[in-house]
PDB file of N, CA, C and O in Angstrom:
ATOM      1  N   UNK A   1      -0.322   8.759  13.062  1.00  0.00           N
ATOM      2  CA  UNK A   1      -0.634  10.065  13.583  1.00  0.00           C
ATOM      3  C   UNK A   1       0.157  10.320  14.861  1.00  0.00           C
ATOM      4  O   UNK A   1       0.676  11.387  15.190  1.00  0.00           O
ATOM      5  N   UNK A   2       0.161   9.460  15.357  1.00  0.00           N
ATOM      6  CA  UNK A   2       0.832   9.337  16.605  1.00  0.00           C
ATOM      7  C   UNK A   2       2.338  10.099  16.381  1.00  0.00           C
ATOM      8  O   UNK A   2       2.742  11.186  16.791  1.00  0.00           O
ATOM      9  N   UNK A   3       3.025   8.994  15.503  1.00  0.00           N
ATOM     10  CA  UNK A   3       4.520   9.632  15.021  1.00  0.00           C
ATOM     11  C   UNK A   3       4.429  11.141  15.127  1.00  0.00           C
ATOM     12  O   UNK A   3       5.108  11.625  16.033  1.00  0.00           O
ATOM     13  N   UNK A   4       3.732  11.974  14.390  1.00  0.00           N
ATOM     14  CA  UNK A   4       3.684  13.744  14.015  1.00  0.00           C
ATOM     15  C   UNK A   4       3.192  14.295  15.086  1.00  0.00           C
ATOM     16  O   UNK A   4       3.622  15.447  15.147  1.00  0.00           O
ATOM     17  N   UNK A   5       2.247  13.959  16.293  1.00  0.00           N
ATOM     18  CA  UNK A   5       2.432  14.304  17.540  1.00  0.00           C
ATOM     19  C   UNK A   5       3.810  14.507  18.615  1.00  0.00           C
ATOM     20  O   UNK A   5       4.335  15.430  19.238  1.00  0.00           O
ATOM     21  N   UNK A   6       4.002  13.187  18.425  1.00  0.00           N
ATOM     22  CA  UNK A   6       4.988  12.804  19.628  1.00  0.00           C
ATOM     23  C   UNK A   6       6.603  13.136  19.532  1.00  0.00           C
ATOM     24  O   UNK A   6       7.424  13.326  20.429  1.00  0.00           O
ATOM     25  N   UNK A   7       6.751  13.132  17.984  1.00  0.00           N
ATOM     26  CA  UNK A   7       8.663  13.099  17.903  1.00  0.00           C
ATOM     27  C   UNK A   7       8.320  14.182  17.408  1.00  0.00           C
ATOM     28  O   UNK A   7       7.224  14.580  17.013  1.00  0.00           O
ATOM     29  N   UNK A   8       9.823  14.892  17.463  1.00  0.00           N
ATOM     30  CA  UNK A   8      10.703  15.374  16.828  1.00  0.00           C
ATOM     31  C   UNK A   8      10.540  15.678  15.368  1.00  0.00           C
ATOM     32  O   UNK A   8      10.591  14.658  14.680  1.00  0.00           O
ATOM     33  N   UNK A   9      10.315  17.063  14.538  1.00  0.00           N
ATOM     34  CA  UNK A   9      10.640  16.883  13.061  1.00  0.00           C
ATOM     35  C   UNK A   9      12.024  15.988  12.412  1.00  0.00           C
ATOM     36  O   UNK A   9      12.050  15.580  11.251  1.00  0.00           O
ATOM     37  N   UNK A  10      12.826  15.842  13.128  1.00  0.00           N
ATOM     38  CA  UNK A  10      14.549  15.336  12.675  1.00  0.00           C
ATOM     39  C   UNK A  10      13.548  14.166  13.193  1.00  0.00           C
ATOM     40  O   UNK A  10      12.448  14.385  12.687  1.00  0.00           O
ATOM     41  N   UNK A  11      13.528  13.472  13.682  1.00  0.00           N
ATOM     42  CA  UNK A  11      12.876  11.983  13.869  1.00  0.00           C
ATOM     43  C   UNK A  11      11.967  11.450  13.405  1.00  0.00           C
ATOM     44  O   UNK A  11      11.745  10.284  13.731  1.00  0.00           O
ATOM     45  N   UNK A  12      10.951  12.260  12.289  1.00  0.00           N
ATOM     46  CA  UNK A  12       9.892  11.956  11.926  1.00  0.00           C
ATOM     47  C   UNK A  12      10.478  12.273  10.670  1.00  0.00           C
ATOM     48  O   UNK A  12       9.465  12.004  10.025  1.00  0.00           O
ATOM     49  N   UNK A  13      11.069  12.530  10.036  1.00  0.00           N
ATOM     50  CA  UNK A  13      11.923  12.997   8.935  1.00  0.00           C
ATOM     51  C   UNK A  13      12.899  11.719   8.836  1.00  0.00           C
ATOM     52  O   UNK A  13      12.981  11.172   7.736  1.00  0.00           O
ATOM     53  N   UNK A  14      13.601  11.239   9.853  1.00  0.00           N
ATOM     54  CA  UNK A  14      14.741   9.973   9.586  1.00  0.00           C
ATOM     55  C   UNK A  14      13.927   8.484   9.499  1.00  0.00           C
ATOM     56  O   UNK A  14      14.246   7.377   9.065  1.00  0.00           O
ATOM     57  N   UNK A  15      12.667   9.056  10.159  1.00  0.00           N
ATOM     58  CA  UNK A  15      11.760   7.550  10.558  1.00  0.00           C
ATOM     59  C   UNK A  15      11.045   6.926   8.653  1.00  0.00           C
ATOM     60  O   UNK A  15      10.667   5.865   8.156  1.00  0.00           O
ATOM     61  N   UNK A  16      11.203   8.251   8.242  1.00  0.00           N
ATOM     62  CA  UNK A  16      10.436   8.338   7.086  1.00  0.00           C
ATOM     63  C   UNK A  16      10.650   7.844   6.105  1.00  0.00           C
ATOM     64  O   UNK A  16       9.941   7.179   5.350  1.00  0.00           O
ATOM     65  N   UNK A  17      12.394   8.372   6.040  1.00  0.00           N
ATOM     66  CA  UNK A  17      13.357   7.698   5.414  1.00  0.00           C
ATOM     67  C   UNK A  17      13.838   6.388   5.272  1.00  0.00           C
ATOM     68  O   UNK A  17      14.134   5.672   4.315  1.00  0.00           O
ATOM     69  N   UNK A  18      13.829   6.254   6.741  1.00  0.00           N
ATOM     70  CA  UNK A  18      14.149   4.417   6.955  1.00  0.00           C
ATOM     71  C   UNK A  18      13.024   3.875   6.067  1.00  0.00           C
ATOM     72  O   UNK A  18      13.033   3.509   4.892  1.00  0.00           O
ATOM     73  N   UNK A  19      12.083   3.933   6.956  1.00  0.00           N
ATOM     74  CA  UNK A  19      10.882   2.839   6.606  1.00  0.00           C
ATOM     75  C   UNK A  19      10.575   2.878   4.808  1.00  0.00           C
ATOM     76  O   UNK A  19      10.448   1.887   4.089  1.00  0.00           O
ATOM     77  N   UNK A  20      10.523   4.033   4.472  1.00  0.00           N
ATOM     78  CA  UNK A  20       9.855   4.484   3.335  1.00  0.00           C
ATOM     79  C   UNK A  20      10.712   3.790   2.749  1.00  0.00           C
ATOM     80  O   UNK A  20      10.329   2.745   2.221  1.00  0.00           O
ATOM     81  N   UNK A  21      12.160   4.184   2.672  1.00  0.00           N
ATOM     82  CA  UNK A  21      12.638   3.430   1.509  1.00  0.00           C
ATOM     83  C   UNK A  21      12.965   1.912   1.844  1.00  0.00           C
ATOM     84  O   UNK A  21      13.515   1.328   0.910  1.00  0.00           O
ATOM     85  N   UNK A  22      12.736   1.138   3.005  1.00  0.00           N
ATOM     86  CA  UNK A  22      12.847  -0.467   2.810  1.00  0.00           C
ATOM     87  C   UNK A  22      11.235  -0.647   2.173  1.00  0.00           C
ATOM     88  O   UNK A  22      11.094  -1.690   1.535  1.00  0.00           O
ATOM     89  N   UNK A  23      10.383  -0.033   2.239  1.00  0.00           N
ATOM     90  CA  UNK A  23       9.417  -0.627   1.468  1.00  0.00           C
ATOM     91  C   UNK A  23       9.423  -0.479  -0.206  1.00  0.00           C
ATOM     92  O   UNK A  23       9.203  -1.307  -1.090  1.00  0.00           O
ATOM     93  N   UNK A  24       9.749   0.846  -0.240  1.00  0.00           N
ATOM     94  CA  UNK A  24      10.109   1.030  -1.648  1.00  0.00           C
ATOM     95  C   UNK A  24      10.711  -0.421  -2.772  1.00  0.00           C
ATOM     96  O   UNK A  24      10.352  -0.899  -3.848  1.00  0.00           O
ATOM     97  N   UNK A  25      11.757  -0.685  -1.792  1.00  0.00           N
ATOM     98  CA  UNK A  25      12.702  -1.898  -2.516  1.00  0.00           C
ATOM     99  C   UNK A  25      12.008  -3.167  -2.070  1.00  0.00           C
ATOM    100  O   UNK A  25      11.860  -4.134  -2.818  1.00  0.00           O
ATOM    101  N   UNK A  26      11.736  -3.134  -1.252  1.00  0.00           N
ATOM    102  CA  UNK A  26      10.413  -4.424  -1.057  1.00  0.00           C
ATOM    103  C   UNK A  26       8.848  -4.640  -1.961  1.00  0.00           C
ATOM    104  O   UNK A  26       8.361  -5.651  -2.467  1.00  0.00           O
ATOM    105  N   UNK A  27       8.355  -3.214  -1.893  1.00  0.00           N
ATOM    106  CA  UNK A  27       7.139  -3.338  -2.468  1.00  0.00           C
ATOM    107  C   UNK A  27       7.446  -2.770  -3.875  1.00  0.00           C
ATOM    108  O   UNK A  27       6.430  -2.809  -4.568  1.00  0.00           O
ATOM    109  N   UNK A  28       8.707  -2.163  -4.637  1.00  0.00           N
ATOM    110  CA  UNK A  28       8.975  -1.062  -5.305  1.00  0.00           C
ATOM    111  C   UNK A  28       8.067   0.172  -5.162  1.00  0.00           C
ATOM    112  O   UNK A  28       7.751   0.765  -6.193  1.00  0.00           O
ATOM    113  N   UNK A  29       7.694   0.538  -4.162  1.00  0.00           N
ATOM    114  CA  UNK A  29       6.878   2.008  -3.812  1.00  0.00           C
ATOM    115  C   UNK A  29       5.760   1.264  -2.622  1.00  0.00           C
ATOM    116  O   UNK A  29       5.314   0.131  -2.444  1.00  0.00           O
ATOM    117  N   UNK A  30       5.606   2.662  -1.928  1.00  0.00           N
ATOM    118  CA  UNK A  30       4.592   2.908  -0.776  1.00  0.00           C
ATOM    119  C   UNK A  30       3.584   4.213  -0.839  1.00  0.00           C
ATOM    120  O   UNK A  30       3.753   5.117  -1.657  1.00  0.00           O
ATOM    121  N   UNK A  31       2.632   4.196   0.024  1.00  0.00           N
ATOM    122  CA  UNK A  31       2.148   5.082   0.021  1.00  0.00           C
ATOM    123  C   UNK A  31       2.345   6.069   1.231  1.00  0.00           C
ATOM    124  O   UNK A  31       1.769   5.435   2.114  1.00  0.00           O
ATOM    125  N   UNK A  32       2.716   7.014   1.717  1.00  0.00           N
ATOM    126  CA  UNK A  32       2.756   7.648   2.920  1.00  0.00           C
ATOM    127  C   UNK A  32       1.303   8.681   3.250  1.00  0.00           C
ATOM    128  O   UNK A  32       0.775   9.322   2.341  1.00  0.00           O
ATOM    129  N   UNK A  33       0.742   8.708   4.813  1.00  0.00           N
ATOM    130  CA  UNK A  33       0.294   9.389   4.753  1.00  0.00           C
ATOM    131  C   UNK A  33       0.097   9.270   5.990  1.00  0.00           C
ATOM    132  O   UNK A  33       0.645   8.304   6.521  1.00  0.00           O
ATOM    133  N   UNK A  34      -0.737  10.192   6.859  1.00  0.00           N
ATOM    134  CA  UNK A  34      -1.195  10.447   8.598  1.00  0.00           C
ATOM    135  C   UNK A  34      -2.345   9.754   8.905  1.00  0.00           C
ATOM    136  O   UNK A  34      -2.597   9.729  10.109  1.00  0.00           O
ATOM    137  N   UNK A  35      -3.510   8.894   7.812  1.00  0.00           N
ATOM    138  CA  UNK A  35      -4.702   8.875   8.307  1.00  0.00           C
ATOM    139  C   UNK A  35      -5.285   9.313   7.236  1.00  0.00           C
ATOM    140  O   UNK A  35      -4.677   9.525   6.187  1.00  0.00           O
ATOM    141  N   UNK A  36      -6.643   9.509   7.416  1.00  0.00           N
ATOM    142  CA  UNK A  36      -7.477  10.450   6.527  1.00  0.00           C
ATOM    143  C   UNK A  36      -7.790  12.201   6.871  1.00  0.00           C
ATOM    144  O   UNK A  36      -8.900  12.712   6.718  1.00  0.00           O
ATOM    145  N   UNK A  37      -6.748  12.834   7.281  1.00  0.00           N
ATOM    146  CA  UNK A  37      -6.535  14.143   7.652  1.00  0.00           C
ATOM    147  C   UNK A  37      -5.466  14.551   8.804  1.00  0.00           C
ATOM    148  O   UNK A  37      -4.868  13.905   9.665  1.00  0.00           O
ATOM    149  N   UNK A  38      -5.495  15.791   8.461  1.00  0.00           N
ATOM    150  CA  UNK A  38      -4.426  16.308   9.229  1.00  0.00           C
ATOM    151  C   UNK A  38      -4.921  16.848  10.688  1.00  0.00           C
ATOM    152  O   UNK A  38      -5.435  17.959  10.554  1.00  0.00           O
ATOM    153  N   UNK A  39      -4.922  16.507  11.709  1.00  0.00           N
ATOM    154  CA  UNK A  39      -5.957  17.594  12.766  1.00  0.00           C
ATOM    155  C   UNK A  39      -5.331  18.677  12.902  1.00  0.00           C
ATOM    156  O   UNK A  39      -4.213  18.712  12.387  1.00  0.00           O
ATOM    157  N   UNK A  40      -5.832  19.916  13.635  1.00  0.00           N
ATOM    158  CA  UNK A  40      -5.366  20.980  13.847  1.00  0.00           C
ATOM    159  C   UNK A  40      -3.970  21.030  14.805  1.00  0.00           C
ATOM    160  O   UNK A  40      -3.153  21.950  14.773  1.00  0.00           O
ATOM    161  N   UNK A  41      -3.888  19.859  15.640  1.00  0.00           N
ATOM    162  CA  UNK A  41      -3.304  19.715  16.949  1.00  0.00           C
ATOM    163  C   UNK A  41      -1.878  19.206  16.502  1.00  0.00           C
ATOM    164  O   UNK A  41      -0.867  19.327  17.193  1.00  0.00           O
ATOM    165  N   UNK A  42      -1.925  18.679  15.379  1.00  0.00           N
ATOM    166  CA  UNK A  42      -0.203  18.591  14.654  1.00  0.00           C
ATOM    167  C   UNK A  42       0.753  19.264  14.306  1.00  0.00           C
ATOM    168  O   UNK A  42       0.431  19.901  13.303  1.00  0.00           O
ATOM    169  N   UNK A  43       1.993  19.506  14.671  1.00  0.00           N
ATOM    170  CA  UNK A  43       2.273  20.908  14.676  1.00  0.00           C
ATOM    171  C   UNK A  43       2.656  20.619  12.787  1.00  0.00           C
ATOM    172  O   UNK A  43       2.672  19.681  11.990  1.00  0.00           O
ATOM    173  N   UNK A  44       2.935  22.208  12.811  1.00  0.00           N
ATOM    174  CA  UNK A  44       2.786  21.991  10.983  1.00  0.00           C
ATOM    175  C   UNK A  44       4.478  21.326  10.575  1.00  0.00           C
ATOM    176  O   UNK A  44       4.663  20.428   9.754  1.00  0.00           O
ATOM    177  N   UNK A  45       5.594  22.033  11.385  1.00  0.00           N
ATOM    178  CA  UNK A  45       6.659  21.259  11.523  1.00  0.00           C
ATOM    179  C   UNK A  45       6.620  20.106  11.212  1.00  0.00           C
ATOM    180  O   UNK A  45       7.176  19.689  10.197  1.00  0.00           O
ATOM    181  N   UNK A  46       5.824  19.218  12.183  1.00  0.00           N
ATOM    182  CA  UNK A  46       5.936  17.317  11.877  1.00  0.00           C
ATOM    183  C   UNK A  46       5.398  17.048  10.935  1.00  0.00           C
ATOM    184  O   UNK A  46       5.673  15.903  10.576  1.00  0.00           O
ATOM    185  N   UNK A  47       4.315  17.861   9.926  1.00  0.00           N
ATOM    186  CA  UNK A  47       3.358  17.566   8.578  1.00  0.00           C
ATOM    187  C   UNK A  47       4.694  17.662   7.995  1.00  0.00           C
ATOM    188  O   UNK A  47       5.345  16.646   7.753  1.00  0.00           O
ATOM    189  N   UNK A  48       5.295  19.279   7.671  1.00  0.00           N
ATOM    190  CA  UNK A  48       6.559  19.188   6.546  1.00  0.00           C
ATOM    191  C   UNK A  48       7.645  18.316   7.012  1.00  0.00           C
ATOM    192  O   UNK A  48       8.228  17.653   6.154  1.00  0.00           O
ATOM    193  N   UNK A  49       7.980  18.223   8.144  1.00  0.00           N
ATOM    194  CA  UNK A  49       8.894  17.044   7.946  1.00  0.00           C
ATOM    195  C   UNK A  49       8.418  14.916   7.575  1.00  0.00           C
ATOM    196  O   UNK A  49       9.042  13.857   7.517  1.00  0.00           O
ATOM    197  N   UNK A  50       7.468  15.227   7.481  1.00  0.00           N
ATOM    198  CA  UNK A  50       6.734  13.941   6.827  1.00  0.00           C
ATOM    199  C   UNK A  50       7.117  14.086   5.395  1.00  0.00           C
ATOM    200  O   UNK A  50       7.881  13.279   4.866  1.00  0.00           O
ATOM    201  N   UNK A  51       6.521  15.261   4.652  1.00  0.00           N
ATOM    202  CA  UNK A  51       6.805  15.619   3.298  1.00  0.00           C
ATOM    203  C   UNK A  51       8.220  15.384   2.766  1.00  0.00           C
ATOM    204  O   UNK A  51       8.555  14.732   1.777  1.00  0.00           O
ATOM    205  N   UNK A  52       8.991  16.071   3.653  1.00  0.00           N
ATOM    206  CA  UNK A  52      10.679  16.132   3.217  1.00  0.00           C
ATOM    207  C   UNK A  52      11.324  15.078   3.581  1.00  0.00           C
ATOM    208  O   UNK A  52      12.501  15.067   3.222  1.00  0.00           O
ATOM    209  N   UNK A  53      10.948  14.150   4.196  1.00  0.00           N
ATOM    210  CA  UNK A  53      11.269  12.658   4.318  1.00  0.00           C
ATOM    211  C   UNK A  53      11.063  11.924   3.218  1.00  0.00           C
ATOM    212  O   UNK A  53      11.916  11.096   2.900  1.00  0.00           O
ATOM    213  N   UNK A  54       9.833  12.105   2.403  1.00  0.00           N
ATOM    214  CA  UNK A  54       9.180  11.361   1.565  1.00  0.00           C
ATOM    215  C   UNK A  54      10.211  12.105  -0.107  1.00  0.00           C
ATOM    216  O   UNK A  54      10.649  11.515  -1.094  1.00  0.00           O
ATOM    217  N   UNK A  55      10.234  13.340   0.226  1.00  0.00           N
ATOM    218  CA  UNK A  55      10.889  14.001  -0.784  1.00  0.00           C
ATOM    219  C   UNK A  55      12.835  13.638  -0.947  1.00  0.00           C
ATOM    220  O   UNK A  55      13.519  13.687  -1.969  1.00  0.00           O
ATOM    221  N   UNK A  56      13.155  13.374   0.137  1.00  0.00           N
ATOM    222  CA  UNK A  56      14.499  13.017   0.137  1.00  0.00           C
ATOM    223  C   UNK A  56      14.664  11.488   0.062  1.00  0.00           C
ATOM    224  O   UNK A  56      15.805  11.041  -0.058  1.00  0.00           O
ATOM    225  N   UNK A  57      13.673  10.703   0.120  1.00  0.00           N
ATOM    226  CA  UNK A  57      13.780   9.234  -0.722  1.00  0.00           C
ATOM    227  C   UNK A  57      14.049   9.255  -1.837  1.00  0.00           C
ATOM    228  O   UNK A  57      14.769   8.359  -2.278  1.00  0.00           O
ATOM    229  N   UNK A  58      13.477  10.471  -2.844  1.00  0.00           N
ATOM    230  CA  UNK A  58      13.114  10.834  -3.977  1.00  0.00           C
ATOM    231  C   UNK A  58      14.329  11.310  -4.639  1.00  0.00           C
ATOM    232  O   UNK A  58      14.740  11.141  -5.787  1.00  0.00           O
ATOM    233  N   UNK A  59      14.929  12.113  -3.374  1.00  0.00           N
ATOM    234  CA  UNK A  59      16.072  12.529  -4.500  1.00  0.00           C
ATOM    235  C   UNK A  59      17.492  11.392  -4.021  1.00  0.00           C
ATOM    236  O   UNK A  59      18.307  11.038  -4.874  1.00  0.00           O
ATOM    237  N   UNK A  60      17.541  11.161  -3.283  1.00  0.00           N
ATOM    238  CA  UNK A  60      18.657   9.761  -3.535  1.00  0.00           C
ATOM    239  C   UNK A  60      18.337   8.605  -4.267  1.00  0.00           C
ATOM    240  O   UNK A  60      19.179   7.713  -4.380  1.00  0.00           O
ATOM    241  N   UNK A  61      17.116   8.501  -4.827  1.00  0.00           N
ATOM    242  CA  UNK A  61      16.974   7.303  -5.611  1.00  0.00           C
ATOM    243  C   UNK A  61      17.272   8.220  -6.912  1.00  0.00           C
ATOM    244  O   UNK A  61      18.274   7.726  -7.430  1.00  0.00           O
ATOM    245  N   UNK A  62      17.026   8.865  -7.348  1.00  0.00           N
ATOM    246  CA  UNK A  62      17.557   9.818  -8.705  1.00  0.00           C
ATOM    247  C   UNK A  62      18.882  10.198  -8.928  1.00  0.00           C
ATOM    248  O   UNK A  62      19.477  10.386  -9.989  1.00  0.00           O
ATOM    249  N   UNK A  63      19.407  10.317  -7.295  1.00  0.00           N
ATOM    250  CA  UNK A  63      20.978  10.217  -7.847  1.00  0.00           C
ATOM    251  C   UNK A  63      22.320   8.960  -8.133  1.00  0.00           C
ATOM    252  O   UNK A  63      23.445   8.828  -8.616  1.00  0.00           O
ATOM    253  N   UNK A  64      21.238   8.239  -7.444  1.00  0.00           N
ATOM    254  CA  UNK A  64      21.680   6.448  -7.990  1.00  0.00           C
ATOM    255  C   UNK A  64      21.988   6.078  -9.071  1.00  0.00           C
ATOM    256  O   UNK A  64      21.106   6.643  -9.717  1.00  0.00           O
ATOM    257  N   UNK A  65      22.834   5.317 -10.111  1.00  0.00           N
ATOM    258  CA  UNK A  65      22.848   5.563 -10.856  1.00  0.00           C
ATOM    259  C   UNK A  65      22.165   4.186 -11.889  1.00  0.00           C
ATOM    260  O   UNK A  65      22.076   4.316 -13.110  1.00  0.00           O
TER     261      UNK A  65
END
């Protein structure tokens, strides 16, 4: 939760990327998420850039061949 407070959408978006996909190939998949909710006090920016982090793992592993 902390992360979607404190950074940057571009930093919470690259952080997402990193991590997400070394677990991917470690665990073959992860789960992402903030907690058990979103508070009001997150800006909605750092929620969608969580999403589009998680979504652009998605599409470079599809264009892999």
């Amino acid at each position: 939760m902390d992360l979607l407070v404190r950074e940057s959408p571009d930093e919470i978006s690259r952080r997402v990327i990193e991590r997400g996909s070394q677990f991917r190939r470690q665990a073959k998949g992860f789960a992402l998420g903030s907690g058990n909710s979103i508070p009001d006090y997150v800006p909605v920016e750092s929620y969608l850039a969580m999403i589009d982090g998680a979504k652009e793992i998605r599409r470079r592993e599809l264009r892999q061949p």
